[in-house]
PyMOL Python script that loads the backbone (N, CA, C, O; Angstrom):
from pymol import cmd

cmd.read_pdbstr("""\
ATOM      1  N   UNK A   1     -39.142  19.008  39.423  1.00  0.00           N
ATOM      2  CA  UNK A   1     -37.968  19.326  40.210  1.00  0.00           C
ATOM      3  C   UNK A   1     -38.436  19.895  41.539  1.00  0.00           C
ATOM      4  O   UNK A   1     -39.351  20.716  41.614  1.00  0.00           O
ATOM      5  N   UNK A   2     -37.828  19.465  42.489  1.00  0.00           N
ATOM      6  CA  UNK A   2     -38.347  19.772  43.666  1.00  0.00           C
ATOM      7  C   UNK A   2     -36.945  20.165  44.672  1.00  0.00           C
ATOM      8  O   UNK A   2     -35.785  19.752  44.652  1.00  0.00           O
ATOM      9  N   UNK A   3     -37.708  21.215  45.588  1.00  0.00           N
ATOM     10  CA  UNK A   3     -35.935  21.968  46.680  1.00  0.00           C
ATOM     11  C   UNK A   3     -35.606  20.759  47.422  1.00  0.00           C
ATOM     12  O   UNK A   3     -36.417  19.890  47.744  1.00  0.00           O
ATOM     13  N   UNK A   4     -34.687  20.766  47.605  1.00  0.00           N
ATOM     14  CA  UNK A   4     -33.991  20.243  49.199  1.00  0.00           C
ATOM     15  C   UNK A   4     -34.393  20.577  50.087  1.00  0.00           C
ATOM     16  O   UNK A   4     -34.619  19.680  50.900  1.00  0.00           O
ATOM     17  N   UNK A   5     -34.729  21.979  50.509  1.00  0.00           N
ATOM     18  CA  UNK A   5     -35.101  22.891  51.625  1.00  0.00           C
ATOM     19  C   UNK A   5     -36.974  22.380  51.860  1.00  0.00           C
ATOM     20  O   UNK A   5     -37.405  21.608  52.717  1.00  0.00           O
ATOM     21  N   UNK A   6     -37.851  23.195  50.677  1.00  0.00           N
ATOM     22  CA  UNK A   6     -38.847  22.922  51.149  1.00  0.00           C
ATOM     23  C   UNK A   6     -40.084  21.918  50.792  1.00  0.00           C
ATOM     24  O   UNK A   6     -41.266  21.850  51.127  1.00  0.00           O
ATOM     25  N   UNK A   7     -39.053  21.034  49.786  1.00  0.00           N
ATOM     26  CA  UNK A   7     -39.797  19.697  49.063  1.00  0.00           C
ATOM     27  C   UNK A   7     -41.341  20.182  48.158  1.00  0.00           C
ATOM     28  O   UNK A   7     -42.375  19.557  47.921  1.00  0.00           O
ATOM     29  N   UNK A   8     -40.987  21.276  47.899  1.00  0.00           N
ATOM     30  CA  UNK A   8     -42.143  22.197  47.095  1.00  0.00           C
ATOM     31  C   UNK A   8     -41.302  22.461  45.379  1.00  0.00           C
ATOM     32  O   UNK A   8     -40.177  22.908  45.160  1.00  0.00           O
ATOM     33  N   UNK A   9     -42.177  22.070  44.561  1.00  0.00           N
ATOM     34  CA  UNK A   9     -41.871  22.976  42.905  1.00  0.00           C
ATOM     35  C   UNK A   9     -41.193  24.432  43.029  1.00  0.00           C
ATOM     36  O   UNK A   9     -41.777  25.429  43.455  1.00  0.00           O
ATOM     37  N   UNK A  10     -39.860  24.382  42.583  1.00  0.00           N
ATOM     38  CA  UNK A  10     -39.686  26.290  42.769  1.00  0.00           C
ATOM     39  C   UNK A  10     -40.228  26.990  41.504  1.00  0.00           C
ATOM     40  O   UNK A  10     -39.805  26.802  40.363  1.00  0.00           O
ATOM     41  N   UNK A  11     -41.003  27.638  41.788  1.00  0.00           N
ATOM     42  CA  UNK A  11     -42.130  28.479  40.808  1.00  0.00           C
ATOM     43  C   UNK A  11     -41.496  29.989  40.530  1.00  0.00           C
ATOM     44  O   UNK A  11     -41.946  30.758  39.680  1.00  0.00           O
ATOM     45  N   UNK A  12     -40.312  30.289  41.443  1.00  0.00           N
ATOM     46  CA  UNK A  12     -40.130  31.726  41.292  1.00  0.00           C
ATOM     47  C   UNK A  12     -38.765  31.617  41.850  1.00  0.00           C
ATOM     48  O   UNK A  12     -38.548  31.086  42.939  1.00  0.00           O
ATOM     49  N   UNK A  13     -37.689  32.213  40.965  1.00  0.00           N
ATOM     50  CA  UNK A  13     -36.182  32.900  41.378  1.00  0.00           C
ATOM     51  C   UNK A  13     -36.280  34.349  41.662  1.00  0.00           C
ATOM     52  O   UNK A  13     -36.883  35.187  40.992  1.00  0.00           O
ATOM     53  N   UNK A  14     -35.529  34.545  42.865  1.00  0.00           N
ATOM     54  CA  UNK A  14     -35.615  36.011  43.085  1.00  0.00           C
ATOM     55  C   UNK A  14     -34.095  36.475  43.783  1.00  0.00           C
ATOM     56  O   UNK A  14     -33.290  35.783  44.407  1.00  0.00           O
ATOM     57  N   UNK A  15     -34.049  37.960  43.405  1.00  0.00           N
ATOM     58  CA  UNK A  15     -32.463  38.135  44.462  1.00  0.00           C
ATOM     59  C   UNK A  15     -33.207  39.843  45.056  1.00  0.00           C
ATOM     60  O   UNK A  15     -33.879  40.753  44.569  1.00  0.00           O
ATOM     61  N   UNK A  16     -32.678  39.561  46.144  1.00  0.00           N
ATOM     62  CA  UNK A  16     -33.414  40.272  47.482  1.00  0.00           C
ATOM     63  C   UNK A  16     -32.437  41.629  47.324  1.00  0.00           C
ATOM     64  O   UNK A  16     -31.296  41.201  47.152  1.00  0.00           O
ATOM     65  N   UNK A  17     -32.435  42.958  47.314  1.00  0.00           N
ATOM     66  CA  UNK A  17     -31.228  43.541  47.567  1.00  0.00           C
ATOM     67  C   UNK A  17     -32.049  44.403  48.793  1.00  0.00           C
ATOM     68  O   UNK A  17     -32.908  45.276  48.915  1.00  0.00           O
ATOM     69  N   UNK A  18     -31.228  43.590  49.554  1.00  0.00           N
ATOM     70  CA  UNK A  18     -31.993  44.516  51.249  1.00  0.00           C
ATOM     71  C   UNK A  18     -31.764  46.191  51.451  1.00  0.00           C
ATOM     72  O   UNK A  18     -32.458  46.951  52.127  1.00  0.00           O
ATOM     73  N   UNK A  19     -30.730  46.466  50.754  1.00  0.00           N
ATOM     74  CA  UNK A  19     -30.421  47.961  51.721  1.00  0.00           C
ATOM     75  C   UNK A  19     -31.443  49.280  50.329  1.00  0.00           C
ATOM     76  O   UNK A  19     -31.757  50.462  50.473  1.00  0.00           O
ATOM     77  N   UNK A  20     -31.663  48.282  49.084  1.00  0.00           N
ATOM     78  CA  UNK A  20     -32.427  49.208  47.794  1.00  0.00           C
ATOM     79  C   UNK A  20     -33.743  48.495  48.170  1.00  0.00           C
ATOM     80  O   UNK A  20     -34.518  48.600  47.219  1.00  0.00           O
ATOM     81  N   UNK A  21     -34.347  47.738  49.300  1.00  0.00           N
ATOM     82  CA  UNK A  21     -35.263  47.528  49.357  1.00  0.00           C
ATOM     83  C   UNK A  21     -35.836  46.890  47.851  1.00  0.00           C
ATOM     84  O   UNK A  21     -36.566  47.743  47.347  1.00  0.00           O
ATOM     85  N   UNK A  22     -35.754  45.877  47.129  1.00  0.00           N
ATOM     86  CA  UNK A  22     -35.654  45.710  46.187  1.00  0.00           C
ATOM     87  C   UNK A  22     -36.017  44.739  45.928  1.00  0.00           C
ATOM     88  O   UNK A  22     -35.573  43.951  46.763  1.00  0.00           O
ATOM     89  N   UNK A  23     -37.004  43.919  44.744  1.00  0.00           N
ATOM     90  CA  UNK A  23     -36.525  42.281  44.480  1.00  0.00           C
ATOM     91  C   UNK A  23     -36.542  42.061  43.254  1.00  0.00           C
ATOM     92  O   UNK A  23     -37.433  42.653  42.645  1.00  0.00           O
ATOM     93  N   UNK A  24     -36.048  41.586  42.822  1.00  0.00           N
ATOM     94  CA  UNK A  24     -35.730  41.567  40.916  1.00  0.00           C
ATOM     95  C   UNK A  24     -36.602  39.433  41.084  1.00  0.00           C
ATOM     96  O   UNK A  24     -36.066  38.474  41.639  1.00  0.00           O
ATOM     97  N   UNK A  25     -37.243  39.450  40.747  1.00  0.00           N
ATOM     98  CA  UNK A  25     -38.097  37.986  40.534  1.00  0.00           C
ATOM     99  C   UNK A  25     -38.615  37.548  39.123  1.00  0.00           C
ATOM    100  O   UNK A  25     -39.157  38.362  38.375  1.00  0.00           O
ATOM    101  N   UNK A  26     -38.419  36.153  38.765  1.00  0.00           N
ATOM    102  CA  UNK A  26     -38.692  35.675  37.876  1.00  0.00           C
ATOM    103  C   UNK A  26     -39.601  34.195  37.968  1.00  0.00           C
ATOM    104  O   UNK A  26     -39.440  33.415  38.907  1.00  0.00           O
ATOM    105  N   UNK A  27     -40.435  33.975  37.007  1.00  0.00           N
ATOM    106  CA  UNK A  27     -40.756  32.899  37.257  1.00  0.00           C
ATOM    107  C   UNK A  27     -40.220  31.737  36.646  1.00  0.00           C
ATOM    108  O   UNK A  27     -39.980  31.761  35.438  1.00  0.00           O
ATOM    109  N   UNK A  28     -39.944  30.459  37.501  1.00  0.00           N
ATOM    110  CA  UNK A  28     -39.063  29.372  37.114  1.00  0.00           C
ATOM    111  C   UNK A  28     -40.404  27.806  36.092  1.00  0.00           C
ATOM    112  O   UNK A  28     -41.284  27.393  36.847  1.00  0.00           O
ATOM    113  N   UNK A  29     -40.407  27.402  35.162  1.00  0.00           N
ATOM    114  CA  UNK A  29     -41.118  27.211  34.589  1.00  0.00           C
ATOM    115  C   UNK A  29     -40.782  25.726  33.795  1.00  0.00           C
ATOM    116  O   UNK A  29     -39.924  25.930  32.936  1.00  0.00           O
ATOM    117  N   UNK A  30     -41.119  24.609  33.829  1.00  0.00           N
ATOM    118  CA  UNK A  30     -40.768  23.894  33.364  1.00  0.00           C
ATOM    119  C   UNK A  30     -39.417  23.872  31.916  1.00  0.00           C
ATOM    120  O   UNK A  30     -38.284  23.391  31.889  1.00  0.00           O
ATOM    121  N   UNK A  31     -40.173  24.576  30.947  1.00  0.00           N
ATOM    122  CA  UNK A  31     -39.493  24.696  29.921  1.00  0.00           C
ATOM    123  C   UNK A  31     -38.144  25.406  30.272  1.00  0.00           C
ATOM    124  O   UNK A  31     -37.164  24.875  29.750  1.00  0.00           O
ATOM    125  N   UNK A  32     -37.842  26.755  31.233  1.00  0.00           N
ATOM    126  CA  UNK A  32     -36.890  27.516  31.532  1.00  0.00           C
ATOM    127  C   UNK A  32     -36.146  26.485  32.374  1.00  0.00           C
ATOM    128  O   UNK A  32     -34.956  26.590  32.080  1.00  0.00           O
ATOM    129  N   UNK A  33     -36.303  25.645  33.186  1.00  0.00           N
ATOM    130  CA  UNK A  33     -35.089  24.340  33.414  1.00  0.00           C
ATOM    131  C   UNK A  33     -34.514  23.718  32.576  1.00  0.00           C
ATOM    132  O   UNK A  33     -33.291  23.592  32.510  1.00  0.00           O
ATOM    133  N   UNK A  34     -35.272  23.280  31.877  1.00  0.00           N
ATOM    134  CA  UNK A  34     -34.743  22.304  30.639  1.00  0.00           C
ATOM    135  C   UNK A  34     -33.925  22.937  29.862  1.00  0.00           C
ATOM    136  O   UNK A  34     -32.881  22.500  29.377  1.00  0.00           O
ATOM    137  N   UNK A  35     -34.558  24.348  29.692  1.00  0.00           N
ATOM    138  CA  UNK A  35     -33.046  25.183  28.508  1.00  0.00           C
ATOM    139  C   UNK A  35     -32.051  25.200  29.145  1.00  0.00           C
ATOM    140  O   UNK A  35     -30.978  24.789  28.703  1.00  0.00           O
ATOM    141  N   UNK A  36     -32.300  25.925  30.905  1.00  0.00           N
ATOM    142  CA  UNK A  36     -30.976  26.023  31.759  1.00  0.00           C
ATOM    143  C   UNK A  36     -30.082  24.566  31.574  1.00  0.00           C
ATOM    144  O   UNK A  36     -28.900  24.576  31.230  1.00  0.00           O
ATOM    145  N   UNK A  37     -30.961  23.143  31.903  1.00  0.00           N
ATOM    146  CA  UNK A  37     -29.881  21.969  31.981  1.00  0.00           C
ATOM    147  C   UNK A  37     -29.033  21.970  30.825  1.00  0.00           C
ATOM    148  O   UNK A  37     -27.863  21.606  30.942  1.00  0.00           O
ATOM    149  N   UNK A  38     -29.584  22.411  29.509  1.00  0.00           N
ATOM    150  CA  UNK A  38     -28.872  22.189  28.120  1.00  0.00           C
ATOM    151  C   UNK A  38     -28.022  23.255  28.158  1.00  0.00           C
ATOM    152  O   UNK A  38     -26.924  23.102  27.623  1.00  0.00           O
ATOM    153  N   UNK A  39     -28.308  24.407  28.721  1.00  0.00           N
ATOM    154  CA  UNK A  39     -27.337  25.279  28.298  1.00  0.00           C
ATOM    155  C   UNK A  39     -25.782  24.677  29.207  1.00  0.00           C
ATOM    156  O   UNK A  39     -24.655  24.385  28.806  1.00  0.00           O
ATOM    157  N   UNK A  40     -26.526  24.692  30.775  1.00  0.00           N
ATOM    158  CA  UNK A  40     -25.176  24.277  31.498  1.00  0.00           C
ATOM    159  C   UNK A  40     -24.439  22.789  30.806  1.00  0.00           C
ATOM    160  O   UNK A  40     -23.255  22.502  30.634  1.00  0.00           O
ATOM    161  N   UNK A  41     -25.107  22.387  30.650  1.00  0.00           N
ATOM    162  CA  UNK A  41     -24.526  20.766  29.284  1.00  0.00           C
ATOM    163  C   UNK A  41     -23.658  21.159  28.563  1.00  0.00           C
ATOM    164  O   UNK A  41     -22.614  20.539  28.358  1.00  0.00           O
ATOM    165  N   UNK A  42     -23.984  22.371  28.010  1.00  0.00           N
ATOM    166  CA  UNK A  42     -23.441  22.676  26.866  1.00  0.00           C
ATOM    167  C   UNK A  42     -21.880  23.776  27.544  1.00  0.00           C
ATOM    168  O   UNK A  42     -20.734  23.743  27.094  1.00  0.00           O
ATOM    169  N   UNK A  43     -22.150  24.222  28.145  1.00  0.00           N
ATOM    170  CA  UNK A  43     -21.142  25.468  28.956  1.00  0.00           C
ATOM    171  C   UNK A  43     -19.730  24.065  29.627  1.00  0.00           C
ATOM    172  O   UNK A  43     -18.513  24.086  29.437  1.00  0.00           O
ATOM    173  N   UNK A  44     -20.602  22.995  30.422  1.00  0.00           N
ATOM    174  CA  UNK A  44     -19.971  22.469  31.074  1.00  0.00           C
ATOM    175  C   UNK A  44     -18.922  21.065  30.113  1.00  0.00           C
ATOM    176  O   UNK A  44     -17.845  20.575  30.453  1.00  0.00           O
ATOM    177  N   UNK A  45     -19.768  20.764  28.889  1.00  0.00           N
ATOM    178  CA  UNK A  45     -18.759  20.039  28.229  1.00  0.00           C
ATOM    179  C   UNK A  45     -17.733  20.947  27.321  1.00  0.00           C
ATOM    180  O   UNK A  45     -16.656  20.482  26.945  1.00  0.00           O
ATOM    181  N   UNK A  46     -18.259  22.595  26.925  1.00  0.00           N
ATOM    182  CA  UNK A  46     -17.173  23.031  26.807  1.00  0.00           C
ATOM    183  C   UNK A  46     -15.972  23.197  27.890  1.00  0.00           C
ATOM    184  O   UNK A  46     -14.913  23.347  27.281  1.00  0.00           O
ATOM    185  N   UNK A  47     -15.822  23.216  29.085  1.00  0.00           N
ATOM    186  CA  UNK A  47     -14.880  23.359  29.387  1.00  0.00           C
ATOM    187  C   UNK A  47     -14.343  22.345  29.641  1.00  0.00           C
ATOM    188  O   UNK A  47     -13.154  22.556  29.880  1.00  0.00           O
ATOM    189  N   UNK A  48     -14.569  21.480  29.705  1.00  0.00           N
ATOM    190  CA  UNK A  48     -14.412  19.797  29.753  1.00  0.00           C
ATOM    191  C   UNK A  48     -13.353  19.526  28.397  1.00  0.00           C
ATOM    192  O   UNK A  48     -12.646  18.527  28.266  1.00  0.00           O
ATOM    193  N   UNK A  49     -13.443  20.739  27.384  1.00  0.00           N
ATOM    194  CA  UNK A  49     -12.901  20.137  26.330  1.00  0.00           C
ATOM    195  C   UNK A  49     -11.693  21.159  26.114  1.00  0.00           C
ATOM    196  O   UNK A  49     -11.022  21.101  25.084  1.00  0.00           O
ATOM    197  N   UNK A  50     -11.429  22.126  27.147  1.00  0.00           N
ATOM    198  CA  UNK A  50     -10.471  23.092  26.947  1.00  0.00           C
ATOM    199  C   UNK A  50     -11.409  24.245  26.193  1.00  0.00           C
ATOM    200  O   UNK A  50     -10.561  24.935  25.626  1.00  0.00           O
ATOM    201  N   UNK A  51     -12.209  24.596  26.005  1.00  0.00           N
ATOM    202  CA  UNK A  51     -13.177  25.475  25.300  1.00  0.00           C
ATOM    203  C   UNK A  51     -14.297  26.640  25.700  1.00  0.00           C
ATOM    204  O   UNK A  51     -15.267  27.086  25.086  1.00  0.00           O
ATOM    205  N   UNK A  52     -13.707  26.944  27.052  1.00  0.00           N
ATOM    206  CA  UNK A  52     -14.943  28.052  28.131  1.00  0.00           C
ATOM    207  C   UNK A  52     -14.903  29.203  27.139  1.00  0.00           C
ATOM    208  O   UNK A  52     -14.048  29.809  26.494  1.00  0.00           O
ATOM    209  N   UNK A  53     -16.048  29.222  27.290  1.00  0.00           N
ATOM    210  CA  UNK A  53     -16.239  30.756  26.516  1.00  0.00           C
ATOM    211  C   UNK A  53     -16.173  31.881  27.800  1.00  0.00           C
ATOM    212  O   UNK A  53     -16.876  32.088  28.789  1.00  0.00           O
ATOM    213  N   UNK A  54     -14.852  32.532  27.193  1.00  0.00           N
ATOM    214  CA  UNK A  54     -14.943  34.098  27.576  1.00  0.00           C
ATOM    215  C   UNK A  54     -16.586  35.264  27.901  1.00  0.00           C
ATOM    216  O   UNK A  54     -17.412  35.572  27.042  1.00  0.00           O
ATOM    217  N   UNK A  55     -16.597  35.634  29.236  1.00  0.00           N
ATOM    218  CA  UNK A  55     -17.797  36.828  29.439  1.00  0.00           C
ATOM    219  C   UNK A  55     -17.378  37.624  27.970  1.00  0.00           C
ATOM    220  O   UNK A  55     -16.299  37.803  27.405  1.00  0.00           O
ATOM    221  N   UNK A  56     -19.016  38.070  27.598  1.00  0.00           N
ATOM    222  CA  UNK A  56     -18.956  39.163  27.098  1.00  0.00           C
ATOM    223  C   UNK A  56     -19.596  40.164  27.864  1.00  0.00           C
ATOM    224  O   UNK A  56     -20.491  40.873  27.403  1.00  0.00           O
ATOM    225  N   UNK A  57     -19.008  40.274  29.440  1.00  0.00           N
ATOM    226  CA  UNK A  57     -19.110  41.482  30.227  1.00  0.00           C
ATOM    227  C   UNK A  57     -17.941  42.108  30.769  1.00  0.00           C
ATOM    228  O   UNK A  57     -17.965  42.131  32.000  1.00  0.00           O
ATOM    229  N   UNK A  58     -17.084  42.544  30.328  1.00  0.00           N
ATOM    230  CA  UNK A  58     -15.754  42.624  30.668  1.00  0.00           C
ATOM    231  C   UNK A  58     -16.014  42.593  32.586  1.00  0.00           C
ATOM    232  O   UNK A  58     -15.554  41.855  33.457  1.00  0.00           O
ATOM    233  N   UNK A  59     -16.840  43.621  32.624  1.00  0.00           N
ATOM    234  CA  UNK A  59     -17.284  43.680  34.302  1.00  0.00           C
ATOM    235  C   UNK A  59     -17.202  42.582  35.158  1.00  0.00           C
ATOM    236  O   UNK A  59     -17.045  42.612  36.379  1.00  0.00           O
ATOM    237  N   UNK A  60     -17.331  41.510  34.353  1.00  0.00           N
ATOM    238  CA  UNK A  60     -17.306  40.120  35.081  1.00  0.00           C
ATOM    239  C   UNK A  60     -16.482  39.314  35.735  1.00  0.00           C
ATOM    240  O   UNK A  60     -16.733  38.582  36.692  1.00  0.00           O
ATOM    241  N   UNK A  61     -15.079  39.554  34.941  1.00  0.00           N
ATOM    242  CA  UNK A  61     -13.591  39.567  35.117  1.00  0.00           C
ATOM    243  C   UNK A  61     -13.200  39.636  36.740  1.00  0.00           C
ATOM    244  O   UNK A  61     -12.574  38.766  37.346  1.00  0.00           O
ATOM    245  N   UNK A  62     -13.570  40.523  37.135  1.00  0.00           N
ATOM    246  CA  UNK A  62     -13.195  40.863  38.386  1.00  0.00           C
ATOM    247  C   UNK A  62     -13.872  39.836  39.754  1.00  0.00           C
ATOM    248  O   UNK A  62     -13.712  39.979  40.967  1.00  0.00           O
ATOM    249  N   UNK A  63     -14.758  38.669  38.900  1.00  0.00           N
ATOM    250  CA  UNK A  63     -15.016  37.788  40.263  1.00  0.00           C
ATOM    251  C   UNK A  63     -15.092  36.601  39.148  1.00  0.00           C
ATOM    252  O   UNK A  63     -15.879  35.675  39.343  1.00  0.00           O
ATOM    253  N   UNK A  64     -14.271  36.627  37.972  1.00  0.00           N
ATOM    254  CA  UNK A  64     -14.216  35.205  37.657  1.00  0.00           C
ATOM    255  C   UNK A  64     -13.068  34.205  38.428  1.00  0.00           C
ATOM    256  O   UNK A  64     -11.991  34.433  38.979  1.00  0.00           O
ATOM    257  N   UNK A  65     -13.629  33.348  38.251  1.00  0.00           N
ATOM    258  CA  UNK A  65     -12.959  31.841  38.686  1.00  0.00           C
ATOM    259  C   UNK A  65     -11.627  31.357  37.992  1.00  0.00           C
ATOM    260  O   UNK A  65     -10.653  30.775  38.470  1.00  0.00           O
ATOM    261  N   UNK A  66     -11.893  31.773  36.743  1.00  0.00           N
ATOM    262  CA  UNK A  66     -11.245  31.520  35.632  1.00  0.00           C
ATOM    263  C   UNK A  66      -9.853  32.290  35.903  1.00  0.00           C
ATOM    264  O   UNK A  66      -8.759  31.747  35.750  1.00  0.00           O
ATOM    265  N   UNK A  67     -10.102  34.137  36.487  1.00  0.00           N
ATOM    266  CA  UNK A  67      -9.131  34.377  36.563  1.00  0.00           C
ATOM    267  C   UNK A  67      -8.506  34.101  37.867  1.00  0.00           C
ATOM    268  O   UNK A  67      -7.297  34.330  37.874  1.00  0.00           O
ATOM    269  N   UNK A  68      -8.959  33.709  38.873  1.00  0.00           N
ATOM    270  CA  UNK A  68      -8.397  33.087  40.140  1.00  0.00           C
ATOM    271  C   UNK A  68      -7.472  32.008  39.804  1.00  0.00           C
ATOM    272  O   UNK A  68      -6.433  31.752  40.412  1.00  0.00           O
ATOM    273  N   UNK A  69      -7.893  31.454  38.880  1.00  0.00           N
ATOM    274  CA  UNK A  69      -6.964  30.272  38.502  1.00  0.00           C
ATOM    275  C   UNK A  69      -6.075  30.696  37.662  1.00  0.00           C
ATOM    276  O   UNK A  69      -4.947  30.203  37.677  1.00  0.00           O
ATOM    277  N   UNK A  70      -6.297  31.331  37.095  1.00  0.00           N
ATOM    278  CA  UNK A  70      -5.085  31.822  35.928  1.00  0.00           C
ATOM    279  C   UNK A  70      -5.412  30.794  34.387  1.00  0.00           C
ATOM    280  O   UNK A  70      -4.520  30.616  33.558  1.00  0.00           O
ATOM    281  N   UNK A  71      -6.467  30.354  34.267  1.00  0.00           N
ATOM    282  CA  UNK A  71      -6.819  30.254  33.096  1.00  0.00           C
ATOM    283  C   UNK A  71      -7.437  30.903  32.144  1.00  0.00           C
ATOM    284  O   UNK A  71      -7.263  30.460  31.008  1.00  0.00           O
ATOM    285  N   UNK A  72      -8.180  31.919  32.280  1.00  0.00           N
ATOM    286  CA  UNK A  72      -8.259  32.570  31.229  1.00  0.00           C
ATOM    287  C   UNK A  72      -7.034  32.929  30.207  1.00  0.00           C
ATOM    288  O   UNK A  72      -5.917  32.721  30.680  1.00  0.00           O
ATOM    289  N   UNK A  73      -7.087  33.463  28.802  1.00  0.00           N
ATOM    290  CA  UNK A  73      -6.030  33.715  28.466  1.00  0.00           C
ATOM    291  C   UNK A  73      -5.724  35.069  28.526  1.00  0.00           C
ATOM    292  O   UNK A  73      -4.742  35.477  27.905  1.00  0.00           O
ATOM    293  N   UNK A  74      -6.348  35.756  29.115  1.00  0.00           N
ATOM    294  CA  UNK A  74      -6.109  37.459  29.157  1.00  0.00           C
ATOM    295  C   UNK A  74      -5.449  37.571  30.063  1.00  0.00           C
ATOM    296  O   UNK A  74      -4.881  38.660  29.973  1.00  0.00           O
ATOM    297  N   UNK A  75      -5.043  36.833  31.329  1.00  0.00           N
ATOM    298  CA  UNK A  75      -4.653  36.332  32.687  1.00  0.00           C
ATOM    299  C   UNK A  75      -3.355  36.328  32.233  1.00  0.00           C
ATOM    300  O   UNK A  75      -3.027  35.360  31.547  1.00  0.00           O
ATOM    301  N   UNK A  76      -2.268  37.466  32.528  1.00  0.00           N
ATOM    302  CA  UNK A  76      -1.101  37.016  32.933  1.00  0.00           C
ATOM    303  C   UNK A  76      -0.563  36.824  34.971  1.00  0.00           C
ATOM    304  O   UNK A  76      -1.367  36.987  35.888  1.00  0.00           O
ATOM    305  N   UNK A  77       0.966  36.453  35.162  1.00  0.00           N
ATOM    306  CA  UNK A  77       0.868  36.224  36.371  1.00  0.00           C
ATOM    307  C   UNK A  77       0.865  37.794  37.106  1.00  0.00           C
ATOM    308  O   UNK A  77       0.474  37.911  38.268  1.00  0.00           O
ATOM    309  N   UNK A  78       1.084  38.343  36.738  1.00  0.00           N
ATOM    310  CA  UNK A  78       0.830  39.777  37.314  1.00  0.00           C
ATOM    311  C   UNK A  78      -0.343  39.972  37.713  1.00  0.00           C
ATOM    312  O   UNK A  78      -0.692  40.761  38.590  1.00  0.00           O
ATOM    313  N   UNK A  79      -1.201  39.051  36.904  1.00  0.00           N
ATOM    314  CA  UNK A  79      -2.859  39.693  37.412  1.00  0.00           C
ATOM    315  C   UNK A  79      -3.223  39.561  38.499  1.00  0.00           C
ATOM    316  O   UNK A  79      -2.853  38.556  39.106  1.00  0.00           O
ATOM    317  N   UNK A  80      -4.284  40.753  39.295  1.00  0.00           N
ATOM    318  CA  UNK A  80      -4.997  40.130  40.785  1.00  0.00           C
ATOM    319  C   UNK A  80      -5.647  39.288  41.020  1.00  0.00           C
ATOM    320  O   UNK A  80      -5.999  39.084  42.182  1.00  0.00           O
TER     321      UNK A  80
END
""", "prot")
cmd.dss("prot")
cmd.show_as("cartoon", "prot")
cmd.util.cbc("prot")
cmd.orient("prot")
């Protein structure tokens, strides 16, 4: 698998938090794609089938998609 950007193997995911001076990094690894494609396979024909699984982070709620749309079922129209 190769970027768009720099036509190089990505060997490493990272998220930068500039103002904690910070970088939380992982390395990206053949095998760790292949689970990611199956998992998203698997995430993406569930919802394909009416079947998204609910966060188990309640925290999450607050920038899901799900509730923007009003599909979740915890989502009434009152919600933000």
């Amino acid at each position: 698998m190769q970027t768009a950007i720099g036509g190089m193997p990505v060997t490493r995911f990272a998220f930068q938090f500039s103002r904690a001076e910070t970088q939380v990094s992982t390395p990206v690894t053949d095998v760790l794609r292949a689970e990611g494609r199956e998992r998203m396979s698997e995430v993406l024909a569930a919802i394909g089938r009416g079947e998204a699984p609910l966060t188990v982070h309640p925290k999450e709620c607050a920038y899901c998609g799900f509730k923007a749309a009003g599909w979740c079922p915890g989502v009434n129209d009152k919600a933000e």
